[in-house]
MIKE-683010 format. One record per residue (C-alpha): x, y, z. Coordinates in steps of 0.02 Angstrom, whole numbers, plus 50000, padded with zeros to 5 digits. Layout:
BEGIN
+-------+-------+-------+
!    xx !    yy !    zz !
+-------+-------+-------+
!     X !     Y !     Z !
...
+-------+-------+-------+
This chain:
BEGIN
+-------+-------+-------+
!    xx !    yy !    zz !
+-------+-------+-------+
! 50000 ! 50000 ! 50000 !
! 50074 ! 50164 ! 49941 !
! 50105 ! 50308 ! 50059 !
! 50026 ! 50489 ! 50025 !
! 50170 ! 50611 ! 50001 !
! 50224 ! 50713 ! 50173 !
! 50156 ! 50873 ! 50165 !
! 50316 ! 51009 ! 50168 !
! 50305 ! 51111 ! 50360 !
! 50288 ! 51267 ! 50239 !
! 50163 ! 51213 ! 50139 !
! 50046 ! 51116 ! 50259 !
! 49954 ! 51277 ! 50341 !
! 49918 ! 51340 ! 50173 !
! 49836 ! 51147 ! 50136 !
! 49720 ! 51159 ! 50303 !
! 49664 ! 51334 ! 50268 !
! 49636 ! 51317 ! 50106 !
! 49448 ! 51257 ! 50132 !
! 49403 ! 51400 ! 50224 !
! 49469 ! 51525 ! 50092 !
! 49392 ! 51440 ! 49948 !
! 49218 ! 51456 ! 50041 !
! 49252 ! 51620 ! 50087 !
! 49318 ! 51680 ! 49901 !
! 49156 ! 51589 ! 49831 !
! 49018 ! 51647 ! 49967 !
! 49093 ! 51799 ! 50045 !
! 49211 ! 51905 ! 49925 !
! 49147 ! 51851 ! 49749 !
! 48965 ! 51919 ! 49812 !
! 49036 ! 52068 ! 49873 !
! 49138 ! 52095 ! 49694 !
! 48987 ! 52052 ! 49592 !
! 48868 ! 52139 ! 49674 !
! 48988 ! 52301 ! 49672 !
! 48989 ! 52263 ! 49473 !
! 48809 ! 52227 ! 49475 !
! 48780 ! 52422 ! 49545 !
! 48843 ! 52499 ! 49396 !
! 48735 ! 52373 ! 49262 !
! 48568 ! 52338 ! 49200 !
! 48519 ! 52156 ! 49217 !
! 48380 ! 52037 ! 49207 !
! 48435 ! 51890 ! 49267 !
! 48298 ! 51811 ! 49154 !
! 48400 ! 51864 ! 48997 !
! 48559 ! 51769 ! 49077 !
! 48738 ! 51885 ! 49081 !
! 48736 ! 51928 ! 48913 !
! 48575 ! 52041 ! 48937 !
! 48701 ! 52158 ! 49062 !
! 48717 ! 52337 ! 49000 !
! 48838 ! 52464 ! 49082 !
! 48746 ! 52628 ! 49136 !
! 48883 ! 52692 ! 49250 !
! 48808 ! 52782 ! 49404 !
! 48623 ! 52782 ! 49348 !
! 48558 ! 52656 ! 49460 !
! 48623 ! 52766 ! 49602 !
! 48559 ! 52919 ! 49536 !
! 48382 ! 52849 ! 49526 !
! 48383 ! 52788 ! 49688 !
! 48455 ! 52931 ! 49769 !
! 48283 ! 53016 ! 49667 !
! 48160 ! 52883 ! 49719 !
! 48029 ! 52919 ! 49846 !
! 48007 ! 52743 ! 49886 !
! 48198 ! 52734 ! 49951 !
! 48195 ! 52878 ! 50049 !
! 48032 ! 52836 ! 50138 !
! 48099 ! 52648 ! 50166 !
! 48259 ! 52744 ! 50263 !
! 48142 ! 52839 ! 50358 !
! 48045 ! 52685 ! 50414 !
! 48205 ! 52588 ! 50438 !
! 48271 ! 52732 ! 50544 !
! 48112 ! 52755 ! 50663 !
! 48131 ! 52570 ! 50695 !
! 48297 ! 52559 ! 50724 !
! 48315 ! 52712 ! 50823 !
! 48145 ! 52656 ! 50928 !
! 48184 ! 52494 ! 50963 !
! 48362 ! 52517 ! 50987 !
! 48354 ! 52654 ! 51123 !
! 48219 ! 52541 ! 51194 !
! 48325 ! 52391 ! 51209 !
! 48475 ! 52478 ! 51317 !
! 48373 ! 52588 ! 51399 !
! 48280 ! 52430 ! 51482 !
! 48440 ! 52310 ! 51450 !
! 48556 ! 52400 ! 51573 !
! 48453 ! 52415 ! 51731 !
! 48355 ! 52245 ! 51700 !
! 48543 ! 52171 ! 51702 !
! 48574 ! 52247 ! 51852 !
! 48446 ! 52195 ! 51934 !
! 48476 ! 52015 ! 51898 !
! 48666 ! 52014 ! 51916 !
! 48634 ! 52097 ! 52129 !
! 48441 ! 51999 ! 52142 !
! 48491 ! 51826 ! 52089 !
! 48642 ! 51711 ! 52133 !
! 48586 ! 51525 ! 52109 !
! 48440 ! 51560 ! 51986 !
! 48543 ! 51673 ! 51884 !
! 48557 ! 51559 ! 51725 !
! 48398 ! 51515 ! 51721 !
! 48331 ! 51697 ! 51748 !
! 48456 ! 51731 ! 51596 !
! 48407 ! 51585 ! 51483 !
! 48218 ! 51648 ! 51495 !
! 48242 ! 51807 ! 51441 !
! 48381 ! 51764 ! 51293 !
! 48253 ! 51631 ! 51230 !
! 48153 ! 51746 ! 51096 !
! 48316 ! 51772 ! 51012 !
! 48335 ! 51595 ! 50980 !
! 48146 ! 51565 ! 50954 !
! 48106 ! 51512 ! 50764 !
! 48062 ! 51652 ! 50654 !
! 47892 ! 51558 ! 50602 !
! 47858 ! 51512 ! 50781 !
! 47883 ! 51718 ! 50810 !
! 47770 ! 51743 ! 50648 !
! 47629 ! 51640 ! 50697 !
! 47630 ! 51717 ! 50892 !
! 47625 ! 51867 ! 50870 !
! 47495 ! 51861 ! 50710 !
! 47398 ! 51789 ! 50848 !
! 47426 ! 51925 ! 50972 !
! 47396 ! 52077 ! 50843 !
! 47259 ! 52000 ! 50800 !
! 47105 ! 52111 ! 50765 !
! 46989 ! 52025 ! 50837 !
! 47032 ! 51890 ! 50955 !
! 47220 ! 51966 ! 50986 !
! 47279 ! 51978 ! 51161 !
! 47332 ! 52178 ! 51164 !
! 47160 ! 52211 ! 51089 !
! 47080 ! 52112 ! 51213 !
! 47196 ! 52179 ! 51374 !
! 47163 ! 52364 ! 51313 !
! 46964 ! 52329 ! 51304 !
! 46981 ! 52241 ! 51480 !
! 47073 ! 52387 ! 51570 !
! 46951 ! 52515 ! 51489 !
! 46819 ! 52434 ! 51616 !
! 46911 ! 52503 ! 51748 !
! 46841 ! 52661 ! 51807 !
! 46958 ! 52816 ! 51776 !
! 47042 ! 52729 ! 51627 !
! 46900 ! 52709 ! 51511 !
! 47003 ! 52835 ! 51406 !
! 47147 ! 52695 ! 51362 !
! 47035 ! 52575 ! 51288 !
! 46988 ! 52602 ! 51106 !
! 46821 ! 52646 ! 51037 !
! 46851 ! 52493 ! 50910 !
! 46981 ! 52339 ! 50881 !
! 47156 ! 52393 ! 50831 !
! 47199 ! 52327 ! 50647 !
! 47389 ! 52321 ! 50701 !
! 47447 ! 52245 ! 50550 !
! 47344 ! 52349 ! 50411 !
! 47351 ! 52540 ! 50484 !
! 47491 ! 52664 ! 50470 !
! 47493 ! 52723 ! 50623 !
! 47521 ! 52527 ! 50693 !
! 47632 ! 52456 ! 50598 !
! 47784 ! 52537 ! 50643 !
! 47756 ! 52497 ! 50818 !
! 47691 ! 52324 ! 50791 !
! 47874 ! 52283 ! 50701 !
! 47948 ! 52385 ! 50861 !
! 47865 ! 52287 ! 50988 !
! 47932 ! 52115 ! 50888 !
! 48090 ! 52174 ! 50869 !
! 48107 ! 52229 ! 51054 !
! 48027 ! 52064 ! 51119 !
! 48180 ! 51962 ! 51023 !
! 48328 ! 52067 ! 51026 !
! 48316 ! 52116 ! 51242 !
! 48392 ! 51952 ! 51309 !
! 48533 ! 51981 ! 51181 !
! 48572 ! 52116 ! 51255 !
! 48536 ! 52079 ! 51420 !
! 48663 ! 51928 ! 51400 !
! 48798 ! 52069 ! 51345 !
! 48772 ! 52191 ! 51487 !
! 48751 ! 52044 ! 51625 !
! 48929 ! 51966 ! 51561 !
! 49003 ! 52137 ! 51578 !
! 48947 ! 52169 ! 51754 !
! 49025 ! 52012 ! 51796 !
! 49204 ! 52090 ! 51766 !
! 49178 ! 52231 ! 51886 !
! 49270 ! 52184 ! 52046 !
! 49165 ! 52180 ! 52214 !
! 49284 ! 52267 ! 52293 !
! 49211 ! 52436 ! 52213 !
! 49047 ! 52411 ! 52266 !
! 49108 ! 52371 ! 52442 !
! 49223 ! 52510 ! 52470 !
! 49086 ! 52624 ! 52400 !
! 48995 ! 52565 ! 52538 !
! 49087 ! 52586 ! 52661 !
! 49126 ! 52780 ! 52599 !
! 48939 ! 52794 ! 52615 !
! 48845 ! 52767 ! 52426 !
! 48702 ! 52717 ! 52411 !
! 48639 ! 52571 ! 52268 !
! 48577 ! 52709 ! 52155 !
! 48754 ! 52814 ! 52177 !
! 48858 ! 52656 ! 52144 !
! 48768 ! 52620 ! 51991 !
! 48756 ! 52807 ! 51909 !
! 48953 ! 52807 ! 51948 !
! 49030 ! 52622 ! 51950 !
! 48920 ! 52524 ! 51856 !
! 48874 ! 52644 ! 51697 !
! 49068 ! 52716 ! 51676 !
! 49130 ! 52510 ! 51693 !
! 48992 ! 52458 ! 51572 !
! 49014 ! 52589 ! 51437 !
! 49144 ! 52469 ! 51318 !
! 49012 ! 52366 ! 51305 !
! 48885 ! 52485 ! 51272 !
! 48984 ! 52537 ! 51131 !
! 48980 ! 52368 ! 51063 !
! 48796 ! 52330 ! 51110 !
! 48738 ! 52493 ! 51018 !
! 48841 ! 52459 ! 50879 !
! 48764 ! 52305 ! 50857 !
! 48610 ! 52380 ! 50861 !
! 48636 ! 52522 ! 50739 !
! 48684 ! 52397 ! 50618 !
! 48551 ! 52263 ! 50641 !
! 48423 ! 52385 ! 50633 !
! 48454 ! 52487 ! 50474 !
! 48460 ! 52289 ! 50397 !
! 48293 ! 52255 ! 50452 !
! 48217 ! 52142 ! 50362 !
! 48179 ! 51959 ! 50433 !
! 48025 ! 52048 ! 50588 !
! 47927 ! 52167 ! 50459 !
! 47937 ! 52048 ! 50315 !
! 47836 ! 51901 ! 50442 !
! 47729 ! 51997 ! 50527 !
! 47658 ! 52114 ! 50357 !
! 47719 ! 52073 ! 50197 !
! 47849 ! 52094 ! 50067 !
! 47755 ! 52280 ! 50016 !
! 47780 ! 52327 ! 50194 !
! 47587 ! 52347 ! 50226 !
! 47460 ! 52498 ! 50209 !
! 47523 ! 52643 ! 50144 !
! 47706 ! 52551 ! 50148 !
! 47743 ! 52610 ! 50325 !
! 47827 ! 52479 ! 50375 !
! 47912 ! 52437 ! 50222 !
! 48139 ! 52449 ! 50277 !
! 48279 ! 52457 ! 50146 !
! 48290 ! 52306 ! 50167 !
! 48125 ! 52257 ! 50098 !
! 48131 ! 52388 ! 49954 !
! 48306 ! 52293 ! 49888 !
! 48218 ! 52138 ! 49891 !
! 48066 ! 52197 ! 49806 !
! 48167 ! 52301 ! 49690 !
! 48265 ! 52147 ! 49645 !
! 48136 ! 52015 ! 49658 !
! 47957 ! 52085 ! 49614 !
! 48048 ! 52237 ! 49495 !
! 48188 ! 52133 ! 49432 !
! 48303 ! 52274 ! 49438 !
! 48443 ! 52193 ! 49514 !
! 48557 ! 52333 ! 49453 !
! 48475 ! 52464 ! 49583 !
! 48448 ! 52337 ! 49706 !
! 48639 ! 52319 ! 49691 !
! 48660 ! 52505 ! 49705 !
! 48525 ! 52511 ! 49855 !
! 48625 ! 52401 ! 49960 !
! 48803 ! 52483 ! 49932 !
! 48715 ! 52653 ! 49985 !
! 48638 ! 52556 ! 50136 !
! 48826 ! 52524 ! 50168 !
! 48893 ! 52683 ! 50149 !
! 48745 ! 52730 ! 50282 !
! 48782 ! 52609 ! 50396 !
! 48969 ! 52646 ! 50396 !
! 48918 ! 52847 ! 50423 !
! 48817 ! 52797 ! 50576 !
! 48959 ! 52669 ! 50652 !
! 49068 ! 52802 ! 50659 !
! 48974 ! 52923 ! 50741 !
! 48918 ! 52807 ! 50882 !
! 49111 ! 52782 ! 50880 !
! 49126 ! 52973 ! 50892 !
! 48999 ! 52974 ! 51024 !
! 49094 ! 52852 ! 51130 !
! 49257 ! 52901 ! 51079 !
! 49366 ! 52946 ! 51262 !
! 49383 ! 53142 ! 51274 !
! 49545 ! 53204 ! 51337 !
! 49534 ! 53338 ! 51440 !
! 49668 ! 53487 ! 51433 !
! 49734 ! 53574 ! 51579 !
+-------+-------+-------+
């Protein structure tokens, strides 16, 4: 039986990488490179790559000029920037509260609330469907029940909510689903972080006389802000590539009036429904350029400040 040939000390690590660079060239950079290529063309992917024609920056001309796009960035913006805020805003103290309240029960606390994030998407769908619901939904029937108490008849509506078919719902329909799956994430982020922070602070700040609401304005916040930087970039870029929450709850048009159609959404209907894959190319590398712009400010916003004498 013959031996395989010895593999040469310089030439082996090349050999065991090489799987993970051919996926990566065929999945990761040769998208990237066609769709880059793909910005600056007009194709039909019906007509094969023949029908290509080169139309140099038109594609991002007329999207820079469509309606459509612009409203689909302000949608994507109001969602990101709503549920995003929401998230850390509740994320930070709900942490805290679980990394001083529990000791023992502390995974399983965790492993509740990170659940949704791991939930199935169609699981998620058909939920909260059920809970929007117009007229058998949960919210619409909580809101009718506490409008029979007396003094807050004024919350309850005079009719069902249509969440998933008015203008004025949608948005915060797609908020609420969002918020629901993305907390524990964060949670999970700001509870590991906390974990770093040596007791020894909190004690001596005890013993100098602070109380729990000092020690977190002044230990906990400054010690956590790395990984709010982190967290919130996360955020910034998940939300302004919303797609997967709007997309299962409505539909691919982004429901009545399109207010809660994202970017997102718009590429793919631009590319799919349109088959203008040319300006859905274009879409996405402005979406980039976007998301880059708003990375670096929330860099710039937690950038440290040097202070002069």
């Amino acid at each position: 039986m013959k031996r395989l040939p010895r593999l040469s000390p310089e030439l082996a690590p090349y050999v065991f990488l090489s799987p993970f660079v051919i996926l990566f060239a065929v999945f990761g950079i040769f998208p990237l490179v066609f769709s880059f290529y793909l910005a600056f063309q007009t194709w039909e992917p019906t007509g094969g790559l023949a029908a290509m024609q080169f139309v140099g920056l038109d594609n991002f001309v007329f999207t820079l000029q469509d309606e459509w796009f612009w409203k689909s960035m302000r949608n994507t913006l109001w969602l990101a920037l709503a549920t995003g805020l929401a998230q850390h805003l509740v994320a930070i103290p709900l942490a805290y509260f679980i990394h001083t309240s529990y000791k023992r029960t502390r995974n399983a606390v965790v492993g509740i609330y990170f659940l949704p994030y791991i939930t199935s998407s169609v699981a998620i769908a058909m939920m909260f469907s059920t809970l929007f619901s117009t007229d058998y939904g949960l919210i619409n029937q909580a809101l009718h029940g506490i409008g029979q108490i007396p003094g807050l008849g004024w919350l309850a509506p005079a009719q069902p909510i249509d969440w998933r078919n008015t203008a004025e719902t949608i948005k915060p329909a797609v908020a609420t689903v969002v918020f629901w799956r993305y907390l524990g994430f964060n949670v999970v982020l700001y509870l590991a972080a906390l974990q770093t922070i040596s007791a020894d602070i909190y004690e001596a700040a005890t013993m100098d006389g602070a109380g729990r609401w000092q020690q977190f304005w002044h230990i906990t916040l400054p010690s956590l802000k790395p990984m709010m930087y982190f967290g919130i970039t996360l955020s910034v870029i998940g939300g302004l590539q919303l797609f997967e929450e709007p997309f299962m709850l409505i539909d691919h048009r982004g429901g009545t009036d399109q207010a809660g159609l994202t970017t997102a959404m718009y590429m793919y209907r631009t590319a799919f429904d349109f088959n203008d894959f040319g300006t859905a190319s274009a879409m996405s590398w402005l979406l980039f350029v976007f998301v880059a712009v708003l990375t670096w400010m929330t860099n710039q916003a937690f950038k440290e400040r040097r202070v002069t004498a």
